[in-house]
Biopython code that builds the backbone (N, CA, C, O; Angstrom):
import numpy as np
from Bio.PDB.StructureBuilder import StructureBuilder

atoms = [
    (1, "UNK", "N", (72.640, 90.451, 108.488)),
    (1, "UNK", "CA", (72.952, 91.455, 107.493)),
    (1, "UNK", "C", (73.832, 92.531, 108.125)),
    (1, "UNK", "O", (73.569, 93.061, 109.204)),
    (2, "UNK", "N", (74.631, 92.744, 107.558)),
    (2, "UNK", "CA", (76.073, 93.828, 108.028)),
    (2, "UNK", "C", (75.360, 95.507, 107.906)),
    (2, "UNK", "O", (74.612, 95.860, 106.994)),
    (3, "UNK", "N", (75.725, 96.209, 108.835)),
    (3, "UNK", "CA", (75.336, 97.659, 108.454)),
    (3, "UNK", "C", (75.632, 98.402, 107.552)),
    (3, "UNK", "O", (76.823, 98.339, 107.248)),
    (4, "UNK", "N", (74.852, 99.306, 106.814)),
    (4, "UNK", "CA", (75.461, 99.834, 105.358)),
    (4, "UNK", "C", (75.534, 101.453, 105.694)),
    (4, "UNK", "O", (74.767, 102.176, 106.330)),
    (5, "UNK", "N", (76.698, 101.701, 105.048)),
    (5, "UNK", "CA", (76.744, 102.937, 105.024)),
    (5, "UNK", "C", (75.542, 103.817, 104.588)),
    (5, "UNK", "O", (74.650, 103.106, 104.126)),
    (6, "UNK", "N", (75.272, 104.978, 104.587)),
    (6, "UNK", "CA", (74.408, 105.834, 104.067)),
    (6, "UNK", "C", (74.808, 105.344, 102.147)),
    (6, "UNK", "O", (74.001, 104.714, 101.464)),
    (7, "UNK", "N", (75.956, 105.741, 101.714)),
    (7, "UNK", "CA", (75.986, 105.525, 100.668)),
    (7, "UNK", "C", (75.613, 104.522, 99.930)),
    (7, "UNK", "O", (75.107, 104.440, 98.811)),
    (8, "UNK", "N", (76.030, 103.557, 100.946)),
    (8, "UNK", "CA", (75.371, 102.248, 100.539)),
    (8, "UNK", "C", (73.909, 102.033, 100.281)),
    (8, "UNK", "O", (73.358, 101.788, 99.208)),
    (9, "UNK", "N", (73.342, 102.185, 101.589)),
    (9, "UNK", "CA", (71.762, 102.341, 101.257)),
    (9, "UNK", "C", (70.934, 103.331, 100.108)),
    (9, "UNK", "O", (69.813, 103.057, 99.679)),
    (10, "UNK", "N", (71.822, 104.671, 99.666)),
    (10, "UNK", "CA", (71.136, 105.427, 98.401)),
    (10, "UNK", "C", (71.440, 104.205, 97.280)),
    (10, "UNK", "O", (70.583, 103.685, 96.565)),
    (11, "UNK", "N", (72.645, 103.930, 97.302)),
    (11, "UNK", "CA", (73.096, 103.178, 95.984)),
    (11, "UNK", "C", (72.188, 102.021, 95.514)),
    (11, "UNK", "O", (71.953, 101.673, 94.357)),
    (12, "UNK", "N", (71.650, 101.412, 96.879)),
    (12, "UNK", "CA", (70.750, 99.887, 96.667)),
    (12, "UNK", "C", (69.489, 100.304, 96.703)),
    (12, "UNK", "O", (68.548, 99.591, 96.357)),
    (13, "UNK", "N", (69.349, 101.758, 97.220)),
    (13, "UNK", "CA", (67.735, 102.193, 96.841)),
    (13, "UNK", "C", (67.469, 102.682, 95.145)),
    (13, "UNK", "O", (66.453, 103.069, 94.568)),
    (14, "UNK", "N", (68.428, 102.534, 94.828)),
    (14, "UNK", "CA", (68.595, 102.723, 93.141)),
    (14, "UNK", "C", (68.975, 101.785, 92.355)),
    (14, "UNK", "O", (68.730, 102.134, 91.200)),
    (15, "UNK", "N", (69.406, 100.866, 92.390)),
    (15, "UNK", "CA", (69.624, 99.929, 91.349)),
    (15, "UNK", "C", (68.496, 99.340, 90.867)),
    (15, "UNK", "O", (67.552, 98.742, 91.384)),
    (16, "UNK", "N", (68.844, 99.683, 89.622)),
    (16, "UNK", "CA", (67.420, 99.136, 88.620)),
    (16, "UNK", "C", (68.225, 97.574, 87.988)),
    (16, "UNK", "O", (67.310, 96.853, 87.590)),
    (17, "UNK", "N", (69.269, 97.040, 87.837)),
    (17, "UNK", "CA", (69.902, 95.819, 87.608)),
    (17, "UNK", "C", (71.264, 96.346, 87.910)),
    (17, "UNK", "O", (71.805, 97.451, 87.932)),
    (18, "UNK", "N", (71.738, 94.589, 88.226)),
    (18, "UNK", "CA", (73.345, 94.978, 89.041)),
    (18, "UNK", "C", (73.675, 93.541, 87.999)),
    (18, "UNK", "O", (73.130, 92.458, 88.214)),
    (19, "UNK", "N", (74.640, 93.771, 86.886)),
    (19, "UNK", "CA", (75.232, 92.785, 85.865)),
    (19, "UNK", "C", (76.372, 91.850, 86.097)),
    (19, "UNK", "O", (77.316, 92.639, 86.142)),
    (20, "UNK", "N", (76.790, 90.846, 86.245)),
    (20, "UNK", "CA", (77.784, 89.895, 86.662)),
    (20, "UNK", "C", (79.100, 90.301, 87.226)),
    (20, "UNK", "O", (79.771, 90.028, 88.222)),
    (21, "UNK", "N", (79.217, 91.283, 85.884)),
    (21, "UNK", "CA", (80.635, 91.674, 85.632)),
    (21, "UNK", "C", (81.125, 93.292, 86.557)),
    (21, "UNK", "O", (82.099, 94.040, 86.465)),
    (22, "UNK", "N", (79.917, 93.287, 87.392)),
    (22, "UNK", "CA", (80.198, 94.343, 88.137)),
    (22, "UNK", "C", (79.481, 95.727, 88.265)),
    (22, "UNK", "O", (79.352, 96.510, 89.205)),
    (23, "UNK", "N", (78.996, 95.732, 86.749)),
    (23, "UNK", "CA", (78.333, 97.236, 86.026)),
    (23, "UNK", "C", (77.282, 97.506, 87.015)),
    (23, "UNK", "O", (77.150, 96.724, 87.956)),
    (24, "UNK", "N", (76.415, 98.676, 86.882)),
    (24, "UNK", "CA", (75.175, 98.745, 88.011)),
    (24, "UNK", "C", (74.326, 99.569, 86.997)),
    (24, "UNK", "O", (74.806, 100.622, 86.579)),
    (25, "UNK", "N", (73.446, 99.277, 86.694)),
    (25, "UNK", "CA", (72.529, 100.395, 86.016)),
    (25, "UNK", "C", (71.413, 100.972, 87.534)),
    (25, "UNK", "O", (70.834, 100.332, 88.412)),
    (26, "UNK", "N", (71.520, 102.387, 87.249)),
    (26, "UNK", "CA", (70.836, 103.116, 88.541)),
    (26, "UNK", "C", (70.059, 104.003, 88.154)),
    (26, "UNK", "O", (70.473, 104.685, 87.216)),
    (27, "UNK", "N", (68.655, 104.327, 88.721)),
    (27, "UNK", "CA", (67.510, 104.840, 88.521)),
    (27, "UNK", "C", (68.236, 106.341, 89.299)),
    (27, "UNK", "O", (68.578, 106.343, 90.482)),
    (28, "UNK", "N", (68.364, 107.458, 88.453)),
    (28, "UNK", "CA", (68.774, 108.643, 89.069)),
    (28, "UNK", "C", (67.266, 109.419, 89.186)),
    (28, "UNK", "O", (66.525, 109.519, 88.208)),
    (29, "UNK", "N", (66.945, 109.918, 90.444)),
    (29, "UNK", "CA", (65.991, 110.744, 90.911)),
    (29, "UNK", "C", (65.876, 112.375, 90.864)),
    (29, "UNK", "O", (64.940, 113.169, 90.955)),
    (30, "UNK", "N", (67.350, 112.486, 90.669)),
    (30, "UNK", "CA", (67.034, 114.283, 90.943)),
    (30, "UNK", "C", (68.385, 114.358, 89.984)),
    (30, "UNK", "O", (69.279, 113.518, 89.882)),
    (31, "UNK", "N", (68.244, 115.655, 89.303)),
    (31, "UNK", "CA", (68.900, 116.112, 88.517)),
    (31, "UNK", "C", (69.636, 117.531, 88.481)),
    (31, "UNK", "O", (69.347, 118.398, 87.656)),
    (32, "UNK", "N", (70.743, 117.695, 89.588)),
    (32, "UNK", "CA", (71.135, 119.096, 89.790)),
    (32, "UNK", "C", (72.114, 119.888, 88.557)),
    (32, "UNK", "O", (73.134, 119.457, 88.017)),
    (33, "UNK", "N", (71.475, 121.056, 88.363)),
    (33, "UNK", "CA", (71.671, 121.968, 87.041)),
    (33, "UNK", "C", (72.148, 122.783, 88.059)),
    (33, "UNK", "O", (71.820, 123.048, 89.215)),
    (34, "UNK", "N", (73.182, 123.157, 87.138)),
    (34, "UNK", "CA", (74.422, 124.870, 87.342)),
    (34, "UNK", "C", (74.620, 125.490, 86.072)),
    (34, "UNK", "O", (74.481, 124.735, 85.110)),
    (35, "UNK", "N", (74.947, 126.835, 85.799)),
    (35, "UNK", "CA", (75.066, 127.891, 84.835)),
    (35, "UNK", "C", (76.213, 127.399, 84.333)),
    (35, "UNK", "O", (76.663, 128.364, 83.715)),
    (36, "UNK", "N", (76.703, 126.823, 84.250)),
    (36, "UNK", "CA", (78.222, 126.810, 83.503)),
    (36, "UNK", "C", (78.262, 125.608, 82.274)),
    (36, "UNK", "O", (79.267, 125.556, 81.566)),
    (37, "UNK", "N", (77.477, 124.939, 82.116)),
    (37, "UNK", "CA", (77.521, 123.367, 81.245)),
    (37, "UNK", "C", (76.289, 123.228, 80.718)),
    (37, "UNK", "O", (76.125, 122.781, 79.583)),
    (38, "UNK", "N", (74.942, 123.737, 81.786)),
    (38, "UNK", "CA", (73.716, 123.965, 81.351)),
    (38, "UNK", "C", (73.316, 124.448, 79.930)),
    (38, "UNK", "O", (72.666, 123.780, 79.125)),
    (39, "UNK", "N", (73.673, 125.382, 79.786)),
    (39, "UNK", "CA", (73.609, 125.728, 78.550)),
    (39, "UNK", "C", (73.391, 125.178, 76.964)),
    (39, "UNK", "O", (72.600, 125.625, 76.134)),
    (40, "UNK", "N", (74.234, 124.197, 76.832)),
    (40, "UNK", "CA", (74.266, 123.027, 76.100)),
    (40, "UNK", "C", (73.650, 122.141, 76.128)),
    (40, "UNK", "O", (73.348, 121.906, 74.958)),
    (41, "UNK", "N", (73.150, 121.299, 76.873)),
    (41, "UNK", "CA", (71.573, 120.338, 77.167)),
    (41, "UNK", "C", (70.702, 121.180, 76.788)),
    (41, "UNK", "O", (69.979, 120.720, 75.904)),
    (42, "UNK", "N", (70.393, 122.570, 77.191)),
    (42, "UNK", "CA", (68.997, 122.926, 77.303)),
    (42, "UNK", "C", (69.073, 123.277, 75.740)),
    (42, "UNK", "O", (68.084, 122.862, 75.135)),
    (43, "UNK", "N", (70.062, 123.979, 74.905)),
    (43, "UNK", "CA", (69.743, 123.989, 73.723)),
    (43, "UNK", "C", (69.216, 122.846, 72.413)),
    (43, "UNK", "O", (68.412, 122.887, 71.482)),
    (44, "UNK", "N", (70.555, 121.482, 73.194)),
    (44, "UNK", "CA", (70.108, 120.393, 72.044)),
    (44, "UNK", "C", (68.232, 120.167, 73.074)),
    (44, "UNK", "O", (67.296, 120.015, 72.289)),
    (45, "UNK", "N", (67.963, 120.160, 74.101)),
    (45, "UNK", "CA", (66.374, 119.797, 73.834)),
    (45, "UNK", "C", (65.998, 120.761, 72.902)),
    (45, "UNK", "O", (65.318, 120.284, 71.993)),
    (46, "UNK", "N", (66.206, 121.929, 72.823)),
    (46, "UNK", "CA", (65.333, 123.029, 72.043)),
    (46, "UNK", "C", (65.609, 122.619, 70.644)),
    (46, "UNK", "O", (64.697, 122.770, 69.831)),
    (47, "UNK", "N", (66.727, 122.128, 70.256)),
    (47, "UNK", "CA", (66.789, 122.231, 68.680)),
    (47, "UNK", "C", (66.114, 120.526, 68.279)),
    (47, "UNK", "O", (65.545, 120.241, 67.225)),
    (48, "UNK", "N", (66.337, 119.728, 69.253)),
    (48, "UNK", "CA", (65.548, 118.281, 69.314)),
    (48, "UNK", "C", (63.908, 118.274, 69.237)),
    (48, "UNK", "O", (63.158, 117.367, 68.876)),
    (49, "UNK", "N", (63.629, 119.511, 69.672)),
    (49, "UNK", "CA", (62.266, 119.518, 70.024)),
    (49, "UNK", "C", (61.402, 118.654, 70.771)),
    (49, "UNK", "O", (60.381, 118.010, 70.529)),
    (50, "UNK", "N", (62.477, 118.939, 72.196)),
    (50, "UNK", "CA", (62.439, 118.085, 72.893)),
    (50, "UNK", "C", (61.804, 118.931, 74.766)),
    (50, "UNK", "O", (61.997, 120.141, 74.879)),
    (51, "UNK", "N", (61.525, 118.616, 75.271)),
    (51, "UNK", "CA", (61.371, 119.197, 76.467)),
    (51, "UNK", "C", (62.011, 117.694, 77.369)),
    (51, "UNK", "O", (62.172, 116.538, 76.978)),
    (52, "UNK", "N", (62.289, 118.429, 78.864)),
    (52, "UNK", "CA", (62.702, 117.820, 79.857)),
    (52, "UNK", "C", (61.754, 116.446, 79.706)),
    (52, "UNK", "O", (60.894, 116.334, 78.832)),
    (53, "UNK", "N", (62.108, 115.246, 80.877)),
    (53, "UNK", "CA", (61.055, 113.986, 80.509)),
    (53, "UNK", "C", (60.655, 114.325, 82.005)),
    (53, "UNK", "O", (59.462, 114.100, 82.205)),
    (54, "UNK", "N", (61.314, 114.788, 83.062)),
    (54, "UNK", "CA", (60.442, 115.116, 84.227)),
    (54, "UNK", "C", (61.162, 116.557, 85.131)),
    (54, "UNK", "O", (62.148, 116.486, 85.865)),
    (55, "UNK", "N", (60.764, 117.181, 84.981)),
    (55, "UNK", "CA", (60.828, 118.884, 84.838)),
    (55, "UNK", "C", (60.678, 118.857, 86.523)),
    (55, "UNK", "O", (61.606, 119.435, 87.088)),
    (56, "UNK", "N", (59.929, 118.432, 87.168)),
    (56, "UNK", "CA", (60.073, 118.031, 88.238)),
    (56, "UNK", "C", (61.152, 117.408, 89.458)),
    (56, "UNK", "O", (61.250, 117.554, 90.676)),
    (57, "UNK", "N", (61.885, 116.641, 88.413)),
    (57, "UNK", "CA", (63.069, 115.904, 89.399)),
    (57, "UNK", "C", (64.369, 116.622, 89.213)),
    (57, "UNK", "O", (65.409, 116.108, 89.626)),
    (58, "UNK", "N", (64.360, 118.339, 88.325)),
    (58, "UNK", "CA", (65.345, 118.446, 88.132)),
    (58, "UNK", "C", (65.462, 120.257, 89.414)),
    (58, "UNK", "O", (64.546, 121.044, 89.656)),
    (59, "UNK", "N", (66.499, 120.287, 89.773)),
    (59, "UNK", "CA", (66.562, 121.395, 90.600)),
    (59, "UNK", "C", (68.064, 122.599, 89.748)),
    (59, "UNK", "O", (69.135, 122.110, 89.387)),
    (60, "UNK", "N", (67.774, 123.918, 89.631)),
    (60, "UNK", "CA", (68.761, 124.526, 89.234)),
    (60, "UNK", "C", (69.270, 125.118, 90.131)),
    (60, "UNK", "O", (68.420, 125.652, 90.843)),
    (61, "UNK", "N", (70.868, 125.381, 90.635)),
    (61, "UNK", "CA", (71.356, 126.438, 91.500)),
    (61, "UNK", "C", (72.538, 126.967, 90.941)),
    (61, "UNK", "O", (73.423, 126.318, 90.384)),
    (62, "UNK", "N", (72.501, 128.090, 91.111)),
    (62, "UNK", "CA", (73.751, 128.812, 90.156)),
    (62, "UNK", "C", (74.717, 128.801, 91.457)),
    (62, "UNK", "O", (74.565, 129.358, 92.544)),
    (63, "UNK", "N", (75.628, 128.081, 91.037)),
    (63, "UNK", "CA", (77.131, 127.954, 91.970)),
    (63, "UNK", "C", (78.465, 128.380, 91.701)),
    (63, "UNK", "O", (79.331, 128.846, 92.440)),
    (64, "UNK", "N", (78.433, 128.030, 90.069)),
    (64, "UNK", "CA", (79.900, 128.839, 89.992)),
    (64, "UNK", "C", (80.340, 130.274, 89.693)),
    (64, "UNK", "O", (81.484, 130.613, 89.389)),
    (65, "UNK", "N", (79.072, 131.221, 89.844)),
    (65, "UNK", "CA", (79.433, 132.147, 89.564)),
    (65, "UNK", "C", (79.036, 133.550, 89.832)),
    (65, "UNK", "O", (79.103, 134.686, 89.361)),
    (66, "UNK", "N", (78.350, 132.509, 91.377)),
    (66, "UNK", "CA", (77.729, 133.505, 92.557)),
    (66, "UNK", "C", (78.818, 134.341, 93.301)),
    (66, "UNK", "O", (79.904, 133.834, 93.582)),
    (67, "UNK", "N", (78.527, 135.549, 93.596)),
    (67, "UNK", "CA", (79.239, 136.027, 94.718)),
    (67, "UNK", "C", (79.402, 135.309, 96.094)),
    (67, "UNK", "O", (78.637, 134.345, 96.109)),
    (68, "UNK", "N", (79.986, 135.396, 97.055)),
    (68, "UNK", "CA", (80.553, 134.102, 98.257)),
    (68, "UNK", "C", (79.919, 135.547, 99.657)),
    (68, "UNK", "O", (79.520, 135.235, 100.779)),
    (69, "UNK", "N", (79.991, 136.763, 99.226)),
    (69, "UNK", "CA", (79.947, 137.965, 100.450)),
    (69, "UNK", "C", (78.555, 138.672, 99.913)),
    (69, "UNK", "O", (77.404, 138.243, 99.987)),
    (70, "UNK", "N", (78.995, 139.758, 99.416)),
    (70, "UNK", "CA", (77.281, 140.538, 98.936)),
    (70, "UNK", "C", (76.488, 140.265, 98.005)),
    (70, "UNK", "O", (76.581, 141.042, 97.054)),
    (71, "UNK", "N", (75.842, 139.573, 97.916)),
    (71, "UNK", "CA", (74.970, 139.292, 96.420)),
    (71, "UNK", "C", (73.853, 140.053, 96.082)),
    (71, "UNK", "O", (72.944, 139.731, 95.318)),
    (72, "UNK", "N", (74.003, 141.185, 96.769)),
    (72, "UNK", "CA", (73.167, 142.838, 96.822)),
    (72, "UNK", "C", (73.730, 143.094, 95.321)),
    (72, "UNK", "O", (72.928, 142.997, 94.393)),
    (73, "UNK", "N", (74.981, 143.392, 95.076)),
    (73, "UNK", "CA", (75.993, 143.803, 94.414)),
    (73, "UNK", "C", (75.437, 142.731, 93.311)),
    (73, "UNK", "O", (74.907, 141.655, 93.588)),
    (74, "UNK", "N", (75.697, 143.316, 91.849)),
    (74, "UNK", "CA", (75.419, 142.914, 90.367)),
    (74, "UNK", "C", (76.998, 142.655, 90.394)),
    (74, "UNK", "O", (77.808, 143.283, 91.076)),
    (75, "UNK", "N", (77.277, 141.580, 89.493)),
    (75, "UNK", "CA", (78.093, 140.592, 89.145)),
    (75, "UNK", "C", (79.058, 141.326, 88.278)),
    (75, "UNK", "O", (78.406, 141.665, 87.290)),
    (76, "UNK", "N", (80.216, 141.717, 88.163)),
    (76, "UNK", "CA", (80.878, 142.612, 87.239)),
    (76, "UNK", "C", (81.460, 141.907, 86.230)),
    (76, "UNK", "O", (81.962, 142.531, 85.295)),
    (77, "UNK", "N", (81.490, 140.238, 86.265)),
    (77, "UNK", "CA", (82.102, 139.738, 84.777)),
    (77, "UNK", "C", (80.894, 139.448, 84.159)),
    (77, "UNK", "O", (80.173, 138.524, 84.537)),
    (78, "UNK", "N", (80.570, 140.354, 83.016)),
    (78, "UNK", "CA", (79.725, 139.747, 82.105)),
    (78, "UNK", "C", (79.806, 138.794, 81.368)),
    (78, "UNK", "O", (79.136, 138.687, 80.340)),
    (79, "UNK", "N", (80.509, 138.079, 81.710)),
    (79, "UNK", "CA", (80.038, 135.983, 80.730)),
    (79, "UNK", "C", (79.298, 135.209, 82.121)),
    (79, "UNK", "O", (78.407, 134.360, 82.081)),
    (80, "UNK", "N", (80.160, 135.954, 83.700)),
    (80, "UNK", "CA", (79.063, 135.266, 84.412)),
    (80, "UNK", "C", (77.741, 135.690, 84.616)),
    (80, "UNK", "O", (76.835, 134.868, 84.747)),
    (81, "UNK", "N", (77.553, 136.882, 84.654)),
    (81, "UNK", "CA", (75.715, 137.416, 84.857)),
    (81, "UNK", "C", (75.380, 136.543, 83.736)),
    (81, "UNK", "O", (74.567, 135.627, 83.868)),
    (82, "UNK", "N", (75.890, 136.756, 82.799)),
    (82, "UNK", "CA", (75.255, 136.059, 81.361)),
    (82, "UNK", "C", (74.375, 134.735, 81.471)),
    (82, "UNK", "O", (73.187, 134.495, 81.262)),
    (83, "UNK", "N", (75.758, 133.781, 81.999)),
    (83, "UNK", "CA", (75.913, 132.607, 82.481)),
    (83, "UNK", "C", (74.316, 132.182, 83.489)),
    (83, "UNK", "O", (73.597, 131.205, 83.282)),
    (84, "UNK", "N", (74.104, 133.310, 84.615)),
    (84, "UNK", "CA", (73.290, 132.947, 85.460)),
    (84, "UNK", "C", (71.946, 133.359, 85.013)),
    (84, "UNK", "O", (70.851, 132.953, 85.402)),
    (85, "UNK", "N", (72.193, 134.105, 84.262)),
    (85, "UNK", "CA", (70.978, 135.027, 83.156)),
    (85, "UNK", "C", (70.297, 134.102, 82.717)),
    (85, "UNK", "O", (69.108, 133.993, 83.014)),
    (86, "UNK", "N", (71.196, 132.901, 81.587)),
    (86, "UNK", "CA", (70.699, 132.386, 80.759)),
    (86, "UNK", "C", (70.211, 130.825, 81.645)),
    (86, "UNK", "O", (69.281, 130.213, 81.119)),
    (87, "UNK", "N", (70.768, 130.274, 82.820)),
    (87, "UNK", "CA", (70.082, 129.544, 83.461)),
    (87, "UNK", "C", (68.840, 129.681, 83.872)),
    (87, "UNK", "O", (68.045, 128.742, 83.829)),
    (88, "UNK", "N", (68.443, 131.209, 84.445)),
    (88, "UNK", "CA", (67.524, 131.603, 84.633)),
    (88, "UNK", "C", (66.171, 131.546, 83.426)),
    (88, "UNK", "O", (65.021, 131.197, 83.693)),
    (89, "UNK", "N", (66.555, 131.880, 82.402)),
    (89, "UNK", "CA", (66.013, 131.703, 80.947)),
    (89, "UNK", "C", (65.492, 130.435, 80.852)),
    (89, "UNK", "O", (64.395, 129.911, 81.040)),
    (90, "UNK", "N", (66.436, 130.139, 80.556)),
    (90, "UNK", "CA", (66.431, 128.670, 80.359)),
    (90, "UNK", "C", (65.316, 127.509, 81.568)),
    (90, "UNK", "O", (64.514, 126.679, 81.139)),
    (91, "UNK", "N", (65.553, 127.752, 82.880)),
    (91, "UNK", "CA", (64.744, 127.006, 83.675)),
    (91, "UNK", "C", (62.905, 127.437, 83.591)),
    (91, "UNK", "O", (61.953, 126.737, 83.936)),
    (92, "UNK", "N", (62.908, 129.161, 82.864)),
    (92, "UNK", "CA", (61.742, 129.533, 82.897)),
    (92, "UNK", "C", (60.897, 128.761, 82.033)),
    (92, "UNK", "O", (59.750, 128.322, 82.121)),
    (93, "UNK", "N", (62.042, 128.718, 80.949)),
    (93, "UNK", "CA", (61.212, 127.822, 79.488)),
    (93, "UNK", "C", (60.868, 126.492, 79.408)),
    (93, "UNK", "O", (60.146, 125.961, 78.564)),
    (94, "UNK", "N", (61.642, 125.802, 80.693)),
    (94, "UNK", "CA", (61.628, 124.439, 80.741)),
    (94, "UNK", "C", (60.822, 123.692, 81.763)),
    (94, "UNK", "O", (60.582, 122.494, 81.917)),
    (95, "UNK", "N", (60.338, 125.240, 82.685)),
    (95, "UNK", "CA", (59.157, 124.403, 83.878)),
    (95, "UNK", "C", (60.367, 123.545, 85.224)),
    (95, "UNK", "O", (60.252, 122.617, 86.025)),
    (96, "UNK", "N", (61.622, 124.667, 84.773)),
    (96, "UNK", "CA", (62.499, 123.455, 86.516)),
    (96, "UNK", "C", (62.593, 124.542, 86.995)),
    (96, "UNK", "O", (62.479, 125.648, 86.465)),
    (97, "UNK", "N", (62.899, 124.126, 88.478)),
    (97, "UNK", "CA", (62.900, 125.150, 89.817)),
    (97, "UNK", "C", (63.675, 125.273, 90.038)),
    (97, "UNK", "O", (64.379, 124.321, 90.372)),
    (98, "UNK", "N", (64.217, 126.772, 90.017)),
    (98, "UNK", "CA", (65.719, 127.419, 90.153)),
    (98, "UNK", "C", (65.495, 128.315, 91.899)),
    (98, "UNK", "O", (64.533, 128.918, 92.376)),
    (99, "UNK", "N", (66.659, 128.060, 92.350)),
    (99, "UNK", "CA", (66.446, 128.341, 93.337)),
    (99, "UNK", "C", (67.654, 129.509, 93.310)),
    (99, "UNK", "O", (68.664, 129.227, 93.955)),
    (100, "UNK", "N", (67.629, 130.607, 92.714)),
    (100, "UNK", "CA", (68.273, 131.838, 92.657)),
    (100, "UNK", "C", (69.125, 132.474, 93.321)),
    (100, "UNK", "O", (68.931, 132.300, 94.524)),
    (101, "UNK", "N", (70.396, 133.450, 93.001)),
    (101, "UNK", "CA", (71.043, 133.560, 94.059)),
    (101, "UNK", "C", (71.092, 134.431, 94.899)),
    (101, "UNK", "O", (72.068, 134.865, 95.511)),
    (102, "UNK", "N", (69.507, 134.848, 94.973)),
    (102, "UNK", "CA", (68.691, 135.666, 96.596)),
    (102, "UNK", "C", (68.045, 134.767, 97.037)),
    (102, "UNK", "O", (67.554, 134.981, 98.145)),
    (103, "UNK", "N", (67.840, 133.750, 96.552)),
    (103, "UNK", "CA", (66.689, 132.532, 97.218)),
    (103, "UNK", "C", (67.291, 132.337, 98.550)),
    (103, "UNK", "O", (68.497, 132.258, 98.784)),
    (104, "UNK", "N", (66.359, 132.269, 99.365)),
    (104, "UNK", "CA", (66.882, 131.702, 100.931)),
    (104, "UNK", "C", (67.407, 130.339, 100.908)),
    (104, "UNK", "O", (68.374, 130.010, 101.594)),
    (105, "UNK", "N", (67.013, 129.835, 100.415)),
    (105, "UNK", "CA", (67.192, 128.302, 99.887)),
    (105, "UNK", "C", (68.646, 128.148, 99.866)),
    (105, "UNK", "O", (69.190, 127.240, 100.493)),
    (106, "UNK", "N", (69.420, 129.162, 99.036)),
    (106, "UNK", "CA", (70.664, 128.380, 98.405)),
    (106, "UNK", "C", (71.957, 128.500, 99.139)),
    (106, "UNK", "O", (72.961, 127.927, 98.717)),
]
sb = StructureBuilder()
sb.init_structure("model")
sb.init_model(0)
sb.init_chain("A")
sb.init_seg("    ")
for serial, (resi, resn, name, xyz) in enumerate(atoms, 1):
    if name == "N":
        sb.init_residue(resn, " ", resi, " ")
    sb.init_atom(name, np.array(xyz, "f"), 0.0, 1.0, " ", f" {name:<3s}", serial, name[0])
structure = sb.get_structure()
């Protein structure tokens, strides 16, 4: 057996069926959420009346619209505080773990 890349080995630790013609259906494990697109999923669950199916595998980090130097300092475009506001909201209501942008984590 030939050595596999790292990529290789996530990819074959996920395939749930691999189809003739090439296709791959893949078991995705973790689900990374950002403030910018978020928004829209989390509402159609709310108007679906729907909650997450595993609230657990999903992680939030606000990336696009963090400060890069002081994040002491409040955010001066208000669509982005908004933006990170409403991720924040949003992950509270939904039971996922946001890892904030004072979290040591991020």
């Amino acid at each position: 057996m030939a050595a596999q890349t790292l990529f290789e080995k996530i990819w074959n630790d996920h395939v749930v069926r691999a189809e003739p013609d090439g296709t791959t259906l893949l078991y995705i494990d973790r689900h990374l959420v950002h403030e910018v697109t978020s928004p829209q999923a989390f509402e159609g669950l709310a108007v679906a009346g729907r909650t997450p199916r595993r609230p657990g595998a999903a992680l939030a980090v606000p990336d696009h619209n963090v400060p890069t130097t002081d994040r002491r300092v409040a955010i001066a475009d208000p669509i982005s505080a908004k933006q990170i506001q409403t991720l924040d909201d949003n992950c509270n209501t939904f039971g996922i773990t946001m890892f904030g942008m004072n979290d040591i984590r991020q």
